[in-house]
Each structure stands twice: as C-alpha cells, then as structure tokens.
DRENPA-3360 file (N, C-alpha, C; in nm, 2 decimals, always signed):
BEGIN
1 = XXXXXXXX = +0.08/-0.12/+0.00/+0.00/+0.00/+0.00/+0.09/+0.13/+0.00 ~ +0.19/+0.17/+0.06/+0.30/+0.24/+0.07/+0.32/+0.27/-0.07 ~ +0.38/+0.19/-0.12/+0.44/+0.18/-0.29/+0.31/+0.22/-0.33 ~ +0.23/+0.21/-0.38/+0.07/+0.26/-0.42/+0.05/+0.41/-0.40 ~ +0.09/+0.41/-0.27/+0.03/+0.56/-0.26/+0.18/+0.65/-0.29 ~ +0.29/+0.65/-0.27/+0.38/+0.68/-0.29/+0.40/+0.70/-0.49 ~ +0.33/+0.61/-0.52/+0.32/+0.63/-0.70/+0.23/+0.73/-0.73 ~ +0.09/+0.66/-0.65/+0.03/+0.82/-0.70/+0.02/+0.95/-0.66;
9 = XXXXXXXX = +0.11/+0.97/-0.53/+0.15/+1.11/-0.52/+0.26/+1.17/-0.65 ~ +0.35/+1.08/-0.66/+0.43/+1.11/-0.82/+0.35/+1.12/-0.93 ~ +0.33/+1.04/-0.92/+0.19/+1.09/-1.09/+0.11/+1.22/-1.09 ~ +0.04/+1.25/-0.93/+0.04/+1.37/-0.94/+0.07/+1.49/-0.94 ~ +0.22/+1.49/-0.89/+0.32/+1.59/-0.93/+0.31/+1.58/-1.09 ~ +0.34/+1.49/-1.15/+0.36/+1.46/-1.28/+0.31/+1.58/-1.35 ~ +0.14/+1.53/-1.31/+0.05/+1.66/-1.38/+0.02/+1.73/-1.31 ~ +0.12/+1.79/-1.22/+0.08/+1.92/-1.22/-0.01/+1.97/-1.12;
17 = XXXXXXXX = -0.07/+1.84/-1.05/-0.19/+1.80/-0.97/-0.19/+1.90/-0.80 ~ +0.00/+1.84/-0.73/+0.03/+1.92/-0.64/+0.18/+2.01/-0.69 ~ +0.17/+2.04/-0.60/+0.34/+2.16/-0.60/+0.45/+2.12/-0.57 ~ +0.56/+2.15/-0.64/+0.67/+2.09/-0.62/+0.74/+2.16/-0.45 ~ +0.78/+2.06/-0.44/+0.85/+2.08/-0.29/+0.99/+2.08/-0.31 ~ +1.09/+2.17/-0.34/+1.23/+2.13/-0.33/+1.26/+2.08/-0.20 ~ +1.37/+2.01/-0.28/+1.48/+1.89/-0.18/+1.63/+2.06/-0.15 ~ +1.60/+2.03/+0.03/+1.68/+2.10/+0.07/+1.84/+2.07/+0.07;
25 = XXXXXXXX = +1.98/+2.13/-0.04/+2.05/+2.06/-0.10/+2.16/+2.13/+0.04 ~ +2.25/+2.03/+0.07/+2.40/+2.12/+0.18/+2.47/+2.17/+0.12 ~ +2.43/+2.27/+0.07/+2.55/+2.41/+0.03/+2.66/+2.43/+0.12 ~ +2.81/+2.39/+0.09/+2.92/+2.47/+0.18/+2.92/+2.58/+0.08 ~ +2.98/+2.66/+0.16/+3.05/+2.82/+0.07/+3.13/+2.78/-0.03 ~ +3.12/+2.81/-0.12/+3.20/+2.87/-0.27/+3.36/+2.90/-0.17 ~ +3.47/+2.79/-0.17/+3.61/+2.84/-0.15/+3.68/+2.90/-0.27 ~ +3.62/+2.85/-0.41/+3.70/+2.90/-0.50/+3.66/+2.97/-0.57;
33 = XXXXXXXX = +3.67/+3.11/-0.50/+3.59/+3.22/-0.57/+3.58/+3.26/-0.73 ~ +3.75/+3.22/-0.82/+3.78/+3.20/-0.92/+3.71/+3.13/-1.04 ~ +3.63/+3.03/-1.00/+3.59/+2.90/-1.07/+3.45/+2.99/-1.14 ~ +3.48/+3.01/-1.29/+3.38/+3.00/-1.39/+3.28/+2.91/-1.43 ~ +3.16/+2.94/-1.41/+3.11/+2.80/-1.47/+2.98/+2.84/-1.56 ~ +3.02/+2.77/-1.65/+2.95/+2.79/-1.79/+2.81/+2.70/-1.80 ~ +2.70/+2.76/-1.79/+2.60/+2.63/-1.80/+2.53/+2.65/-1.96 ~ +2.57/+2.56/-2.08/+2.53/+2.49/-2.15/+2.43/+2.40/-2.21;
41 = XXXXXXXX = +2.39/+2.39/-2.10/+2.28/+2.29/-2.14/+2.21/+2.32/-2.22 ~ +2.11/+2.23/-2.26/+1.99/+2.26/-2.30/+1.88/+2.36/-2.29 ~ +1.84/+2.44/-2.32/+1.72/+2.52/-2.22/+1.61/+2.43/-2.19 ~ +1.57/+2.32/-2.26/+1.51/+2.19/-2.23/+1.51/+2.16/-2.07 ~ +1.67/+2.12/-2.02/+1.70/+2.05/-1.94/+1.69/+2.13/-1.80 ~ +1.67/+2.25/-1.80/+1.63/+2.38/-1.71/+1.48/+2.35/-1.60 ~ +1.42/+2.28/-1.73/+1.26/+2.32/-1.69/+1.19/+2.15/-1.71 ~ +1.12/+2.15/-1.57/+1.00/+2.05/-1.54/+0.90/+2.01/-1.66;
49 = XXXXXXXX = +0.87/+1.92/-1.70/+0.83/+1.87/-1.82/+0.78/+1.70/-1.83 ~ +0.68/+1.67/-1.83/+0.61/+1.57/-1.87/+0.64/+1.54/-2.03 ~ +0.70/+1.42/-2.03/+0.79/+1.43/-2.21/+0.65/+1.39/-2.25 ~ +0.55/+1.31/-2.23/+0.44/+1.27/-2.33/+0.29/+1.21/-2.20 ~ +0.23/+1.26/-2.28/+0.09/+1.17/-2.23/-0.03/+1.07/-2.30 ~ +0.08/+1.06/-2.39/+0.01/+0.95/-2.51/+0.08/+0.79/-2.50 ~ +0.02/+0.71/-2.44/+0.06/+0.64/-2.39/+0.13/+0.55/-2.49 ~ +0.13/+0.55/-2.62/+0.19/+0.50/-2.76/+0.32/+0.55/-2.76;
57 = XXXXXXXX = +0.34/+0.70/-2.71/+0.48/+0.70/-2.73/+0.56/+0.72/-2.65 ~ +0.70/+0.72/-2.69/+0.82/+0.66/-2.67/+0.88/+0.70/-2.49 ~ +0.80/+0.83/-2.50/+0.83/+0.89/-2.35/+0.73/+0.92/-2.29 ~ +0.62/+0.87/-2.33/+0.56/+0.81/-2.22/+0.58/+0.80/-2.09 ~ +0.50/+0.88/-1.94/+0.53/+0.86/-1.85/+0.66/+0.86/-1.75 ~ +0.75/+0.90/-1.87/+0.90/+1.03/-1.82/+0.86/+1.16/-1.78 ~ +0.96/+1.19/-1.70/+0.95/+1.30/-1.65/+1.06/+1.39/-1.64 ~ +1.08/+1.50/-1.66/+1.22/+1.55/-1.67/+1.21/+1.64/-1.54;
65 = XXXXXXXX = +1.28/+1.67/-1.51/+1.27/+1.72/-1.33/+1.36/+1.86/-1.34 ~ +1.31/+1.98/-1.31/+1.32/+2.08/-1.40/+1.47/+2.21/-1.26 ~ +1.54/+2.24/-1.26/+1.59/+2.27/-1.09/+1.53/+2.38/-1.02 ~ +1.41/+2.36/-1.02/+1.32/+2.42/-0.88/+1.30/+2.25/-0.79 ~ +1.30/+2.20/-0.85/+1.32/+2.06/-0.78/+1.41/+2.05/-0.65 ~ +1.53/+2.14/-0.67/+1.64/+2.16/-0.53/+1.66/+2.31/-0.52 ~ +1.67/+2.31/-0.36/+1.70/+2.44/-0.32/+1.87/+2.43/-0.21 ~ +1.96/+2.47/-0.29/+1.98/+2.59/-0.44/+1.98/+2.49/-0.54;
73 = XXXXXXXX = +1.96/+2.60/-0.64/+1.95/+2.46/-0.77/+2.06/+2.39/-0.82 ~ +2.05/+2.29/-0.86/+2.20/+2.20/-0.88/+2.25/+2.25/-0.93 ~ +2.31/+2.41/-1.04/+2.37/+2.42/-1.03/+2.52/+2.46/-0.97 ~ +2.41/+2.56/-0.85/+2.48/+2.61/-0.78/+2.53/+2.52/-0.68 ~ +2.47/+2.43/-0.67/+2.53/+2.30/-0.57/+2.62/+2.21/-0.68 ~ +2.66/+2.22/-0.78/+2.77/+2.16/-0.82/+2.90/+2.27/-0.85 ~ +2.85/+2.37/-0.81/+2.97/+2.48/-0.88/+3.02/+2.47/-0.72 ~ +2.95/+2.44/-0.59/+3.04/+2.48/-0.48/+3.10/+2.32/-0.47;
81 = XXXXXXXX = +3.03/+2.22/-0.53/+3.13/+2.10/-0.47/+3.26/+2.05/-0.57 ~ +3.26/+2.12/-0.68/+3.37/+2.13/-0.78/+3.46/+2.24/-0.66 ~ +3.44/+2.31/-0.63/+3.47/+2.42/-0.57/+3.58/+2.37/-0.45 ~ +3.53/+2.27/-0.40/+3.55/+2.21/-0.28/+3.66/+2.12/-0.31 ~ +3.63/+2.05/-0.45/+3.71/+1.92/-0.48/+3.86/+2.00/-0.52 ~ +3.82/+2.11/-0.58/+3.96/+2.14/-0.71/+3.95/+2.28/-0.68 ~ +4.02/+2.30/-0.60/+4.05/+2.47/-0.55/+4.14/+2.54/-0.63 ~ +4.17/+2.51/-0.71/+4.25/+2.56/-0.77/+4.19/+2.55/-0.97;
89 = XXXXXXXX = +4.07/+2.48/-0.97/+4.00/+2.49/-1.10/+3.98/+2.62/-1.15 ~ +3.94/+2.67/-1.25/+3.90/+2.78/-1.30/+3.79/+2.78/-1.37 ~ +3.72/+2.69/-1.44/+3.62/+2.65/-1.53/+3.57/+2.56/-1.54 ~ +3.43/+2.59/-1.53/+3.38/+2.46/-1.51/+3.26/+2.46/-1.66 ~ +3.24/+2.38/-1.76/+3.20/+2.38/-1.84/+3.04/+2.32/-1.83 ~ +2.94/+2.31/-1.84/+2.86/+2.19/-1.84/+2.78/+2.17/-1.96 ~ +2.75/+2.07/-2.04/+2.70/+2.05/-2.15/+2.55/+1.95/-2.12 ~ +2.59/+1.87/-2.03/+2.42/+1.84/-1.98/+2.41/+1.80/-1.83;
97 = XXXXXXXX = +2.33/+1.81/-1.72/+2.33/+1.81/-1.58/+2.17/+1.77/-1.62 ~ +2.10/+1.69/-1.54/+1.96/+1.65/-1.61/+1.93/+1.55/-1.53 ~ +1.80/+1.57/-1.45/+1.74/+1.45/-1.41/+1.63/+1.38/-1.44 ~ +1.57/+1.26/-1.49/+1.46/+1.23/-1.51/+1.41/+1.15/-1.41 ~ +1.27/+1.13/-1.39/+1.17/+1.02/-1.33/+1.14/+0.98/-1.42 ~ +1.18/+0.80/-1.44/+1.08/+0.72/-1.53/+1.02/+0.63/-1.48 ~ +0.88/+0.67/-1.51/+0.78/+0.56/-1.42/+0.69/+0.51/-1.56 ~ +0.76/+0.50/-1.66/+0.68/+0.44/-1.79/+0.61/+0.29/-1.76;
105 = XXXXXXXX = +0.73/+0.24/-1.74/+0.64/+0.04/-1.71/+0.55/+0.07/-1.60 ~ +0.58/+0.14/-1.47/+0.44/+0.09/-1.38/+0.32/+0.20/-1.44 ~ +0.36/+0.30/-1.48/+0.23/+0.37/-1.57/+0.16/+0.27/-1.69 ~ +0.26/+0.18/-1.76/+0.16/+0.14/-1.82/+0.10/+0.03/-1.79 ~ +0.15/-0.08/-1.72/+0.09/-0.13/-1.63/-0.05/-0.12/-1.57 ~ -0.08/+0.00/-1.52/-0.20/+0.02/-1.49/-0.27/+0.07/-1.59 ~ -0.25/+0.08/-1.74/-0.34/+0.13/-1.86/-0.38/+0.01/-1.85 ~ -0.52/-0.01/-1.97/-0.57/-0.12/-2.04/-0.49/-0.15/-2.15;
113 = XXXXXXXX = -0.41/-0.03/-2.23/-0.37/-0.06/-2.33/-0.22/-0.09/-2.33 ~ -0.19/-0.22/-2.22/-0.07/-0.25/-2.21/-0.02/-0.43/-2.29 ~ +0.13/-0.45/-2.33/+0.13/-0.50/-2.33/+0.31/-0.57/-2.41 ~ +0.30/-0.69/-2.48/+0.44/-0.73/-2.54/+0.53/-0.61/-2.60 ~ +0.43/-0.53/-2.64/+0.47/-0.43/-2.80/+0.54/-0.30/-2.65 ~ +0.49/-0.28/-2.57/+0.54/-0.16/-2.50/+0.71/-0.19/-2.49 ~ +0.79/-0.33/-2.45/+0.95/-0.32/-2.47/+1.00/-0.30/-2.58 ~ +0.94/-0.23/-2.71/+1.02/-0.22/-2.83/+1.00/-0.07/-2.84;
121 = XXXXXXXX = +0.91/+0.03/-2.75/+0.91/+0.21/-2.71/+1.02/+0.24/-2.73 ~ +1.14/+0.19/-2.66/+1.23/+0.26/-2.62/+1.33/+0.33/-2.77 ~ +1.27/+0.44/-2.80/+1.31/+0.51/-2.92/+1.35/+0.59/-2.97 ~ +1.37/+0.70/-2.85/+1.37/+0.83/-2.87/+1.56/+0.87/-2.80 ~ +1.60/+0.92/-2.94/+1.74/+0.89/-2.94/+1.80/+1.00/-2.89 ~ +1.68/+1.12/-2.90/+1.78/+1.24/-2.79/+1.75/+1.24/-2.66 ~ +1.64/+1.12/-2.58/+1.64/+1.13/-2.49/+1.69/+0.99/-2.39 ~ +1.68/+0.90/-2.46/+1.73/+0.75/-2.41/+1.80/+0.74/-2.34;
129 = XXXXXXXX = +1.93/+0.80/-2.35/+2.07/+0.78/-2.30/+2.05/+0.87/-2.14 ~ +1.92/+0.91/-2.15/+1.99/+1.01/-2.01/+1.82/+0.97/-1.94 ~ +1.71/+0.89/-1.98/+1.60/+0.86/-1.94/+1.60/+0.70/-1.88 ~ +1.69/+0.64/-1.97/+1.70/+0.44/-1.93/+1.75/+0.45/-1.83 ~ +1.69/+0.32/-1.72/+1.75/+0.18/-1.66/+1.81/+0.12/-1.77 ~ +1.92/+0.07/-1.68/+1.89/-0.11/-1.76/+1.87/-0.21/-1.64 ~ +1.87/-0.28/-1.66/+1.82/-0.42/-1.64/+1.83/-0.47/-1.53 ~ +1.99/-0.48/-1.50/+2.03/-0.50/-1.39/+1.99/-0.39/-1.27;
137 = XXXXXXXX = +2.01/-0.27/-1.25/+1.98/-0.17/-1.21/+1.81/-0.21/-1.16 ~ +1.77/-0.16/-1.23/+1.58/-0.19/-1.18/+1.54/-0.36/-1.25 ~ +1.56/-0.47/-1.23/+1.49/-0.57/-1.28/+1.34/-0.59/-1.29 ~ +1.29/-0.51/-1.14/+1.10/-0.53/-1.13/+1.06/-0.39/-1.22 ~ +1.16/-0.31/-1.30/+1.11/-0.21/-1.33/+1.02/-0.11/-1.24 ~ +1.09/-0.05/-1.12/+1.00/+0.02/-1.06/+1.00/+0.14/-1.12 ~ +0.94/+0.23/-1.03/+0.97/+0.40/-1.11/+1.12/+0.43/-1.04 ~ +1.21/+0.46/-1.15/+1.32/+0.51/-1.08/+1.41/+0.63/-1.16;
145 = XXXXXXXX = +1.44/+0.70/-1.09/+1.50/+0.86/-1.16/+1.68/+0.83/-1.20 ~ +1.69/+0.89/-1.24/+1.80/+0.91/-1.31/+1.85/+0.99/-1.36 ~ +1.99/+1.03/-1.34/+2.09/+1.19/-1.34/+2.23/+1.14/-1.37 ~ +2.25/+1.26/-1.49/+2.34/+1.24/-1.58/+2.45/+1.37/-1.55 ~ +2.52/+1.35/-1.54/+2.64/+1.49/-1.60/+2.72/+1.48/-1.67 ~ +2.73/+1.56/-1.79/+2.87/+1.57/-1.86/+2.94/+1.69/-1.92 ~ +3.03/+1.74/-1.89/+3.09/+1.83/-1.86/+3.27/+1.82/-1.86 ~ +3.30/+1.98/-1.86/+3.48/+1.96/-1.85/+3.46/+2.04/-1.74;
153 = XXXXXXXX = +3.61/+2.04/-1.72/+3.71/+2.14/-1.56/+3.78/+2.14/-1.66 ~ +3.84/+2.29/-1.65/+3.96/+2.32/-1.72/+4.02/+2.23/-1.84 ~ +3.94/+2.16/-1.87/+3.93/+2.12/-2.01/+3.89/+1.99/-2.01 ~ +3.92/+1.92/-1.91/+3.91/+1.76/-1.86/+3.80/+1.72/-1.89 ~ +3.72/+1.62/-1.95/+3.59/+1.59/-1.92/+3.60/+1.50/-1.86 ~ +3.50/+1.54/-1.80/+3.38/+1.45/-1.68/+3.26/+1.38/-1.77 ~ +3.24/+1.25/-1.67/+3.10/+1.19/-1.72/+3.08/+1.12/-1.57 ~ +2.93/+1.16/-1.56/+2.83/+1.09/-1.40/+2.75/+1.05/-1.47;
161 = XXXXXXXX = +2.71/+0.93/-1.39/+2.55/+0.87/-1.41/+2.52/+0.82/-1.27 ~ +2.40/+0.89/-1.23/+2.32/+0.76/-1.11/+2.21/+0.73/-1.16 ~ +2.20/+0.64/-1.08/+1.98/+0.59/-1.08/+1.95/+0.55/-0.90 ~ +1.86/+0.59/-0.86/+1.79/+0.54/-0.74/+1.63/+0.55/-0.77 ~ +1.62/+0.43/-0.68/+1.43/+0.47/-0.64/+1.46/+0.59/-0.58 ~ +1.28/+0.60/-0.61/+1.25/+0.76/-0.50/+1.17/+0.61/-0.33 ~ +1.29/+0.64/-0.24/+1.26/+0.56/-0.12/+1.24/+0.68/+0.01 ~ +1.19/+0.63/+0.12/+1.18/+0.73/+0.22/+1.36/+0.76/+0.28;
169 = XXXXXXXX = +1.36/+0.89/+0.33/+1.50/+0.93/+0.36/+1.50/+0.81/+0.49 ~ +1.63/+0.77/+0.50/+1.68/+0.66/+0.64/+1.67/+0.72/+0.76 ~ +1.54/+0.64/+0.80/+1.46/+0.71/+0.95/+1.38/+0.75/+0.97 ~ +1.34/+0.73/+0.83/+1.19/+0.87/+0.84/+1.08/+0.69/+0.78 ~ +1.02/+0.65/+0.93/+0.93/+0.57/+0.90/+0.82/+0.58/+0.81 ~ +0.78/+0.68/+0.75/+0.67/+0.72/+0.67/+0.71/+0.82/+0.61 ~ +0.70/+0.84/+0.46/+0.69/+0.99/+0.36/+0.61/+0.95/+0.28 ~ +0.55/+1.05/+0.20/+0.46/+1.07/+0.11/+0.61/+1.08/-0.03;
177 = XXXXXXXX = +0.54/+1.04/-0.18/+0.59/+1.05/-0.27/+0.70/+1.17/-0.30 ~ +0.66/+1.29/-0.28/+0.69/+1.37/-0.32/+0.84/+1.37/-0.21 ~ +0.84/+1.35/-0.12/+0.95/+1.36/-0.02/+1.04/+1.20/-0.08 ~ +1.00/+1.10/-0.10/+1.06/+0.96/-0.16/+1.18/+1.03/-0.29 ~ +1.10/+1.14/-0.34/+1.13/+1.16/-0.50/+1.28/+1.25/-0.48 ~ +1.25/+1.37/-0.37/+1.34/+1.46/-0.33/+1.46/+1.39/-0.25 ~ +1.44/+1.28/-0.17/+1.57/+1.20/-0.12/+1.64/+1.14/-0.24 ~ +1.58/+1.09/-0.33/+1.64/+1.03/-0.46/+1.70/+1.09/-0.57;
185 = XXXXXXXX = +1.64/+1.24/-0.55/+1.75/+1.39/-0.65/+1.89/+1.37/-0.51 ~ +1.87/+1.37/-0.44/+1.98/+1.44/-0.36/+2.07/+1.32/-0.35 ~ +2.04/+1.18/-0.34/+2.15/+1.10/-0.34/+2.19/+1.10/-0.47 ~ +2.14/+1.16/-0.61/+2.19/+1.11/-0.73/+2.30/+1.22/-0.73 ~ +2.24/+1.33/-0.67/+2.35/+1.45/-0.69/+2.51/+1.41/-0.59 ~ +2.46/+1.34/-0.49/+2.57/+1.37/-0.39/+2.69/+1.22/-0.52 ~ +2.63/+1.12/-0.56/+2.66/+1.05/-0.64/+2.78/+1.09/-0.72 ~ +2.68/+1.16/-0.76/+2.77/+1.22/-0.95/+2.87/+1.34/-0.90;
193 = XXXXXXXX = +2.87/+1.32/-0.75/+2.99/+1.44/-0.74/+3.14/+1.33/-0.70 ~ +3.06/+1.24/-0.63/+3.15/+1.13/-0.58/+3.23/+1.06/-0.70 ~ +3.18/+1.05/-0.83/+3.20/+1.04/-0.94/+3.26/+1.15/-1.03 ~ +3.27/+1.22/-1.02/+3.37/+1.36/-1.02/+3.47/+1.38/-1.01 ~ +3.47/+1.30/-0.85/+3.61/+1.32/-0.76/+3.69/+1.25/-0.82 ~ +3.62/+1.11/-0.77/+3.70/+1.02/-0.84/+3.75/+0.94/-1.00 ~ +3.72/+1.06/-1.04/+3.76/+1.09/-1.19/+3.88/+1.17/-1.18 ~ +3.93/+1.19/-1.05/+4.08/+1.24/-1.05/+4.04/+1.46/-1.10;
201 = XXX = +4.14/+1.55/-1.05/+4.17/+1.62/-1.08/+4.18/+1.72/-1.22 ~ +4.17/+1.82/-1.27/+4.21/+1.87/-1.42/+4.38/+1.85/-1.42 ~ +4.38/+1.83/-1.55/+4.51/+1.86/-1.61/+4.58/+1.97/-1.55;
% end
C-alpha cells in the first residue's frame, strides 16, 4: 500500500496535480571564488516537463525534473562541490546536468492498453541515454530517476551517471511521494559528485 500511494503522489506531481516541494541541497561556501562556470545545457534540461501523455509514445510517462526541484539549484550545488574538490580549477564547463523520473512500465501497467509491443518504445534517441534503466539496475522495473552529467574542468571531461528509487529518507518511517522523489534527487546529486572526484583532478 505504501508503494501505491507513494506512485500516486508522483503521478500527481507529474501533472501538475500538487506543487513541487524542493529537496533541501547542503550548500558549503563557494572556496573557490575564481571558478567560472559555464552552464550549456539545453534550455530543455532547465525546466519540469512531462515528455508525453500518449501512452503510444516513446516517453511516455517520463518526466524531466526541472531545478526548482532543489533548493539551491544544482547548479549552484555543483559549482560549490567542484569548488570544494579542485580549488585551484578555474572552469567549469557543463554541456548536460539532467534528471529524469521514469515511471513508464508501472504507468503502463495500470493502462488497459498494455502489453508485449510496450518493450520495443524505447526510441527516442535524444532522450534514451539520459532517461534508461537497464536491467540489472531496476529488474522489477520500478519507477526510478536518473541523473546524468557531462561536462569539462579546465578542459578535462567528466561523465556521471546515477539511478535510485524515489525511497523514504533513512529514519523517516513514513513519507509521502513527493518527499521519496526529493531523497532520490539528492543522493543522485551527492553521487555524480563522488563520481567527479574520483575521476581524479584537471590537467
């Protein structure tokens, strides 16, 4: 029942239903006052967005998680933990930072119009690589988010990837969705910084 209600508080964020609650992110101070950072992205990748509600296509029941999601927004929570790592960087480049919720299989799942033909969706080639599980990762296919970075430091590129469920923060015997979804931005973020690190230093 937990898993139940915890889906459909996410579905109704989805649409729009309730309000987004940012995930409160641990900002240390900016040590490296020097450090440029260039955000590139997408204008896409900026903003909250339901990729489809046609349950035929390909993104279906994705969600792109827009940075009002965290308070500060990631990327000011990545510019102070680059900051932290590499005091001595000067640039920080970023070409995509992006999180999605995909809850496609248990959304269709509960359609009528489900079935063999839904594992051959997966099609959509500018968004795949930064919306998939694989396999091993989620086998029951639950709803699970996933955050990408890729980017340079002083010229170096970086590449992160996480995935987690959206689960209750450890201790907190009961949360509603929306709080499951916000523990699951913040461990992807603390992730992909851990994944930063240990990608070693710039040149």
């Amino acid at each position: 029942m937990k898993k139940y209600v915890a889906l459909i508080a996410l579905v109704l964020a989805a649409t729009g239903c309730v309000s987004v609650q940012p995930t409160q992110l641990d900002l240390q101070p900016v040590s490296n006052t020097a450090l440029v950072v260039a955000d590139n992205r997408p204008l896409d990748q900026k903003e909250t967005e339901m990729l489809s509600y046609i349950v035929t296509n390909c993104d279906y029941g994705i969600q792109r998680l827009g940075d009002e999601w965290t308070t500060p927004d990631k990327i000011a929570y990545l510019k102070a933990e680059v900051s932290r790592l590499y005091p001595n960087a000067k640039r920080l480049d970023i070409s995509h930072f992006v999180v999605y919720n995909n809850m496609q299989y248990q959304l269709r799942e509960g359609n009528i119009y489900r079935g063999p033909v839904w594992a051959l969706l997966e099609c959509n080639e500018a968004t795949d690589r930064f919306t998939l599980y694989t396999p091993q990762e989620n086998p029951e296919r639950y709803d699970m988010l996933i955050g990408t970075f890729e980017g340079t430091i002083d010229g170096k590129a970086y590449t992160a990837r996480a995935a987690e469920f959206p689960v209750c923060p450890e201790g907190m015997a009961e949360c509603d969705g929306l709080a499951a979804r916000g523990n699951a931005i913040k461990k992807i973020l603390q992730s992909i910084v851990v994944q930063i690190e240990q990608s070693g230093p710039p040149i």
